[in-house]
Structures are given as C-alpha cells and as structure tokens.
C-alpha angles and dihedrals in degrees: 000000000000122000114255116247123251115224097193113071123235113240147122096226101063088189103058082047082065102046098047090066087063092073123075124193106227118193110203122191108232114191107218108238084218113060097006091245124140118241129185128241117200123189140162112232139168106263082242095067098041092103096041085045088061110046084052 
C-alpha cells in the first residue's frame, strides 16, 4: 500500500514553506538543430514566468 502524501510542508520557517509553492519546475522539449532529436530542458521558474519561460 502506498503512503499517503502530505500537502503541508514540513519546516520550521513557515515562510519560506510559503514561498517555495510559488515555483514550478517546467520541462520543455527542445529538438536539437543538429541531428533532429528531441532533448529536454528543466528548469525551476516563479508561476508568474511560466508562460514567458515557455515562449522563449
């Protein structure tokens, strides 16, 4: 049986807590221009730049 998942995270510094569920990590498929395969980009951004991450 699998362990449930806790939504709250465990911390002392409750701000910081808050703070850390403002950033996504977006993957983005990028196809290299050199042998036409398709690589993947992660990176960890503020929910307000995903778009802007993206377009980019």
């Amino acid at each position: 049986m699998a362990k449930a998942a806790k939504t709250a995270i465990k911390t002392k510094d409750q701000k910081a807590a808050s703070e850390a569920k403002n950033w996504t990590k977006v993957v983005r498929t990028v196809r290299s221009p050199k042998t036409g395969s398709y690589t993947f980009k992660e990176s960890i951004v503020h929910k307000d730049k995903v778009n802007a991450f993206l377009k980019s």
